[in-house]
C-alpha positions in Angstrom: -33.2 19.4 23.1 -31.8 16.2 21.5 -32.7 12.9 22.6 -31.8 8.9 22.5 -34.0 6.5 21.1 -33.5 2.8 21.8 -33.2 0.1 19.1 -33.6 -3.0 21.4 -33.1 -5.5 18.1 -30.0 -4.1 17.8 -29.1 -3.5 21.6 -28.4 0.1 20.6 -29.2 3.4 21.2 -29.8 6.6 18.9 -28.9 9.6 18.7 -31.3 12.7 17.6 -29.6 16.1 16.9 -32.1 17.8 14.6 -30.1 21.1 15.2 -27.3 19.5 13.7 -28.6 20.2 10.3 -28.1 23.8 10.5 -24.5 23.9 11.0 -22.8 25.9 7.8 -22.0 23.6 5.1 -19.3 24.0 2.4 -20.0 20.9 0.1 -23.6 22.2 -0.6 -22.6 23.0 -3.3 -20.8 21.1 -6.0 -20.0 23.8 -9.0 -17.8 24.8 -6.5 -15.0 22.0 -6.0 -11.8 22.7 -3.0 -8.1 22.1 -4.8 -6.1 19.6 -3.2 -4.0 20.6 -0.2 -1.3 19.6 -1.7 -1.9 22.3 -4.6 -2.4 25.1 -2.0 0.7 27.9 -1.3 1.3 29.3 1.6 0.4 32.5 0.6 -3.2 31.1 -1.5 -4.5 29.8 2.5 -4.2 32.5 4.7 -7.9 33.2 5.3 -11.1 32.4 3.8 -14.5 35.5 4.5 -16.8 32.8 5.1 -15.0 30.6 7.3 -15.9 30.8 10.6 -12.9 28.9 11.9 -9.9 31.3 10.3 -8.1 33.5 12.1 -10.0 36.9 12.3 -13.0 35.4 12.9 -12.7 34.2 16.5 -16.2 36.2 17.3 -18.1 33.4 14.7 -17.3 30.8 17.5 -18.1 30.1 21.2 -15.5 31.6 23.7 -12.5 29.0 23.5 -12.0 25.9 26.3 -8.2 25.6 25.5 -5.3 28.1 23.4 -2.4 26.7 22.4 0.3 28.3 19.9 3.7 27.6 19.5 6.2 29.9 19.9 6.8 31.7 16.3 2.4 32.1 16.5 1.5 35.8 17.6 -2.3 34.8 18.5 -3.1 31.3 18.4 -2.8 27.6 17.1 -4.6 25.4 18.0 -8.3 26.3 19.5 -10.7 24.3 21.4 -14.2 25.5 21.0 -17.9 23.7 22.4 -19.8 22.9 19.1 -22.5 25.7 18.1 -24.6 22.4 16.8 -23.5 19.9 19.3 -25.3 16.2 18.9 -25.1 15.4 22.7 -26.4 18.6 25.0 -24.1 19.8 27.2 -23.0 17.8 30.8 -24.2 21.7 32.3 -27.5 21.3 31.4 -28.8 18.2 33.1 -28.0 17.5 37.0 -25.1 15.3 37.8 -25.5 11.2 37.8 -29.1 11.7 36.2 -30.2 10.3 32.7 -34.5 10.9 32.7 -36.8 9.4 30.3 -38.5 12.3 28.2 -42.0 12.9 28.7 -43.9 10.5 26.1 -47.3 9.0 25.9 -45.3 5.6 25.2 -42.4 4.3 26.7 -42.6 1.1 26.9 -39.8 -1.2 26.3 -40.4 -1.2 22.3 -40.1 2.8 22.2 -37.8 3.7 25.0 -36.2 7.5 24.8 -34.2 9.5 27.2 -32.0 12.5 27.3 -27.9 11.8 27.8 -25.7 14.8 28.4 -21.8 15.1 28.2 -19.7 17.4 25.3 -19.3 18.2 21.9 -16.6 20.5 21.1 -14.4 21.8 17.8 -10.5 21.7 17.9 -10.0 23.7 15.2 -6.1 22.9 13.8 -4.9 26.3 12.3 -5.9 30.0 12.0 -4.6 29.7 8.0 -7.7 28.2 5.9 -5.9 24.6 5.1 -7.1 21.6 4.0 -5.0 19.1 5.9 -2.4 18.5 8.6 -0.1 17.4 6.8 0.5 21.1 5.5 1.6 22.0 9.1 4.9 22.2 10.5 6.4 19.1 13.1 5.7 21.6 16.4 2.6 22.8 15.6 0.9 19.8 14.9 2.4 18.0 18.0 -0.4 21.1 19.3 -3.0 19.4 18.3 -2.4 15.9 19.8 -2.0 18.0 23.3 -5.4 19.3 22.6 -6.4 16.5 22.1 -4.9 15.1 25.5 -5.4 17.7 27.5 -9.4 18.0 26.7 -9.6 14.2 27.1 -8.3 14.2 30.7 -10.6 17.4 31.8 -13.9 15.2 30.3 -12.4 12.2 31.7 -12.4 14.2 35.4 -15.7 15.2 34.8 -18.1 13.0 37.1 -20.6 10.6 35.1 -19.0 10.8 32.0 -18.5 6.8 30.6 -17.1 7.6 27.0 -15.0 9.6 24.9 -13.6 9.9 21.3 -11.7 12.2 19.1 -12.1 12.0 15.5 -11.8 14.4 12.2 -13.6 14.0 9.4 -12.0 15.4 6.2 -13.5 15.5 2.9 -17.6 15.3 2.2 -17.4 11.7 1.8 -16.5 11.4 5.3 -18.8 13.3 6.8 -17.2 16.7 6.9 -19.6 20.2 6.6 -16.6 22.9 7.0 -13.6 22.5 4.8 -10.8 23.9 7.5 -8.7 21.5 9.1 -10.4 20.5 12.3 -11.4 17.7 14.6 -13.7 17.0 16.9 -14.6 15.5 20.6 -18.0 13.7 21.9 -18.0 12.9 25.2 -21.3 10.9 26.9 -22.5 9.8 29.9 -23.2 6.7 28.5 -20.9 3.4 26.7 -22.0 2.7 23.4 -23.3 -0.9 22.7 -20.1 -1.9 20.1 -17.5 0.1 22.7 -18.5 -2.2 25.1 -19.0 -5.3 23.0 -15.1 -4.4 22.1 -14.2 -3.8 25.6 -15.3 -7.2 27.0 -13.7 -9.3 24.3 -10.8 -7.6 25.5 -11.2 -8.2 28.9 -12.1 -12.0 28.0 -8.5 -12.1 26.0 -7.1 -11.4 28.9 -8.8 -13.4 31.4 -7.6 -16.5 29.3 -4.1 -15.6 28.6 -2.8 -12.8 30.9 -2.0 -10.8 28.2 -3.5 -7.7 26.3 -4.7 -8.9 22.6 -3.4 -5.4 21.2 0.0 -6.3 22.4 0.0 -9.9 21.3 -1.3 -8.9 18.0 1.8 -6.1 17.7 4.5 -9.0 18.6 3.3 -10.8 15.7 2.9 -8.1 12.9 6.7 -6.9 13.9 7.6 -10.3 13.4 5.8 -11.0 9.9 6.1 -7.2 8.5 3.8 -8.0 6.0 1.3 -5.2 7.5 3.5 -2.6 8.6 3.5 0.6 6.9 5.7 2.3 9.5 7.0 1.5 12.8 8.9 4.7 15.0 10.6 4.2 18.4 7.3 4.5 20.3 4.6 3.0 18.0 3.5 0.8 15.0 1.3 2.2 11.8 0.0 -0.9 10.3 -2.9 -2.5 8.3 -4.7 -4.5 10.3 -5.4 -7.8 9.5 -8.8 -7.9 8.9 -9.4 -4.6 7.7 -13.4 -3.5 6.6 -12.4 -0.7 4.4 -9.6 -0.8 1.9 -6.2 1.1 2.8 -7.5 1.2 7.0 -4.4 2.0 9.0 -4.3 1.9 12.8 -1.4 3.2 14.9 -0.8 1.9 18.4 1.9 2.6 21.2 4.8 -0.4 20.6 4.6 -0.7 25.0 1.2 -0.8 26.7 -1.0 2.0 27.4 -4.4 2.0 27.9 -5.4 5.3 27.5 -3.8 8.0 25.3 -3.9 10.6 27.8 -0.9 8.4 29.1 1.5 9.9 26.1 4.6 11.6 27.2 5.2 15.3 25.4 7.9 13.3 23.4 4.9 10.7 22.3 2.9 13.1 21.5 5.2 14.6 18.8 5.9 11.7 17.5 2.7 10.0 17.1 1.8 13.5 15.4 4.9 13.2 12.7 3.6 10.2 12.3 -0.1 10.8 11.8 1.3 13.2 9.3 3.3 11.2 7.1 0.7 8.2 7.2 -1.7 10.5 5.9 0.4 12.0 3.6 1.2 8.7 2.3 -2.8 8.3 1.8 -2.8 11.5 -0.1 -0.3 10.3 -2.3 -1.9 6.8 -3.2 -4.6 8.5 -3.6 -5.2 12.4 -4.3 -8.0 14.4 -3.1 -9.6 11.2 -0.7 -11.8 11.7 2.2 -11.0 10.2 5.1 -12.0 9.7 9.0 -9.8 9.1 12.0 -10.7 8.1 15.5 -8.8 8.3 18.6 -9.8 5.7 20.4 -8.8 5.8 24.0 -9.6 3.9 27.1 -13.5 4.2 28.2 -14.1 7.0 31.2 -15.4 4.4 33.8 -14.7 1.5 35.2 -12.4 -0.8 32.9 -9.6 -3.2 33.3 -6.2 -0.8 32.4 -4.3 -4.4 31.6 -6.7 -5.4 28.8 -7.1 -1.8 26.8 -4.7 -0.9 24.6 -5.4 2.6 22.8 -5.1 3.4 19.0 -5.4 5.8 16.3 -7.3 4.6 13.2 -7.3 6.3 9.9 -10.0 4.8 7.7 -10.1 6.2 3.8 -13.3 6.7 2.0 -12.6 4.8 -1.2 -15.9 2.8 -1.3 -19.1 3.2 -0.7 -20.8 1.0 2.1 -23.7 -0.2 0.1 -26.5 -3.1 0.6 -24.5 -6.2 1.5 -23.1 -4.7 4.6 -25.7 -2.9 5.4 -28.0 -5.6 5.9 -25.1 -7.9 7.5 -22.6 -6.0 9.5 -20.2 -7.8 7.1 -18.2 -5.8 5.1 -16.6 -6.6 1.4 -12.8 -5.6 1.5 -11.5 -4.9 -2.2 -7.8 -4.6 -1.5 -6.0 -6.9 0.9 -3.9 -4.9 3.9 -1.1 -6.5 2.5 -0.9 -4.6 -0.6 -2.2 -1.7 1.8 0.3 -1.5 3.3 3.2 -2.2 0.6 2.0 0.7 -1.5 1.4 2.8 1.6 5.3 2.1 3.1 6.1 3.2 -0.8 5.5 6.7 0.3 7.3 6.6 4.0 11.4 7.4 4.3 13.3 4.7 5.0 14.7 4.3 8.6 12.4 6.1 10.1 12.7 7.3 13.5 11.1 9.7 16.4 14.3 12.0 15.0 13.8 11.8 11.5 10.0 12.1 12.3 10.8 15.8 13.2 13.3 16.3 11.6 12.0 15.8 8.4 9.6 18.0 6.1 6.8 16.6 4.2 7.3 17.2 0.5 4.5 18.2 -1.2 4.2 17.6 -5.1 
């Protein structure tokens, strides 16, 4: 069973998932590299033996939570599955409203542990073996954001659950053990320390001027466009301006919403088109990159609707975190998010729009 373990200098808790260590791995090893997506043909990604998440091998994986296809798919699409190595156990296993300390000869303040429950689950993106979303056609990967919405809401009307996030590692640099396109969902019974370190400066922003920082923030960046990468009828794909990591984007609705579950069907496809083509722009910049996104939507308790404002942020693996920020929480940004975002817009047709967004194909190379 895995457990928490509190750091109280850091006013944070720990997470122990020893099982996680078994989960298959594809970057074990490296005589073995992956081609670029944007390399791969159709007919070169249909299925891979080994992979446990290609079509065919539907018996490798826990019976599905959610199916969605789109209407030229014969099986499936998009499929939602509860992780085999899950790093929280699962919100069934523990009684409702309950956290309990583990047994231990020592829990004292200085070594405190406990058991958290909640969800861990696999949206796996495609039954072909691919690489990236940005090989998938407008429609289907509008499916994935629904997946994504639709999962959210169920954890979010599940009672005692405080947090949730989305988020896909790609690449081994990011964190990533299977090489088919697929994200992931944690949801907890409990708000972790920076979520709610984040979630009262909000609230404080908007004690003092009646407004939501996000949106404030947005008004300016439109203004200036020195930061923008892309902008659609809905939302903004920008550099923010103090980004930690070089080439960070984060997308965020153009009107208030504090949650993401809030998106409309027509949102969702074009936050997807757009996910797609900022990515793609990524891949372009830079070839063969790992990188993480995060969904991160409103928490699952109590919070104040008028202060949260949701976003999607897509953070590249182009550096290594080394010692400096380790030991400071501060981080060393080599490339300013104005360039960023200049040599990111490079890569994004002009005029863009929720039409063009699905209208348009993404070229590969």
């Amino acid at each position: 069973m895995n457990e928490m373990r509190y750091d109280w200098l850091g006013d944070r808790w720990v997470l122990f998932a020893p099982n996680r260590i078994l989960r298959p791995d594809n970057y074990r090893d490296p005589s073995k590299p992956f081609p670029h997506p944007a390399s791969l043909a159709i007919a070169d990604r249909n299925t891979d033996e080994q992979c446990p998440f290609c079509s065919g091998h539907e018996q490798q994986t826990p019976p599905p939570t959610l199916v969605l296809k789109t209407h030229s798919s014969h099986d499936w699409s998009v499929r939602v599955v509860p992780n085999k190595f899950p790093a929280i156990d699962p919100a069934n296993a523990m009684p409702i409203g309950n956290t309990f300390p583990c047994a231990s000869a020592d829990n004292s303040e200085l070594f405190l542990r406990k058991q958290t429950r909640g969800g861990h689950e696999v949206i796996i993106e495609a039954p072909d073996h691919i690489h990236s979303i940005t090989q998938l056609q407008a429609d289907h990967a509008a499916l994935i954001f629904e997946a994504y919405q639709r999962r959210l809401r169920y954890w979010r009307s599940v009672q005692a659950m405080r947090y949730a996030v989305v988020f896909k590692n790609n690449g081994a640099d990011a964190g990533a053990s299977l090489v088919h396109t697929h994200s992931q969902l944690i949801c907890t019974d409990f708000l972790p320390t920076d979520v709610l370190k984040t979630q009262l400066r909000a609230s404080e922003y908007f004690q003092t001027h009646s407004r939501c920082y996000a949106c404030d923030v947005l008004e300016k960046e439109i203004q200036s466009a020195q930061r923008i990468v892309a902008q659609t009828e809905s939302f903004v794909a920008l550099c923010p301006f103090a980004s930690r990591l070089p080439y960070c984007v984060s997308i965020l609705p153009v009107e208030h919403q504090s949650a993401f579950e809030e998106c409309t069907p027509g949102q969702l496809v074009e936050l997807a088109r757009l996910v797609q083509w900022t990515l793609r722009s990524i891949e372009c910049e830079h070839p063969q990159v790992a990188y993480n996104y995060v969904l991160q939507t409103a928490p699952l308790d109590a919070h104040n609707p008028a202060a949260f404002h949701w976003r999607l942020k897509i953070l590249p693996r182009l550096t290594k975190v080394a010692g400096f920020e380790w030991s400071s929480e501060c981080y060393i940004n080599t490339v300013l998010p104005e360039d960023a975002a200049k040599a990111l817009g490079r890569h994004i047709p002009t005029g863009l729009s929720e039409k063009s967004l699905s209208r348009t194909a993404i070229t590969q190379p």
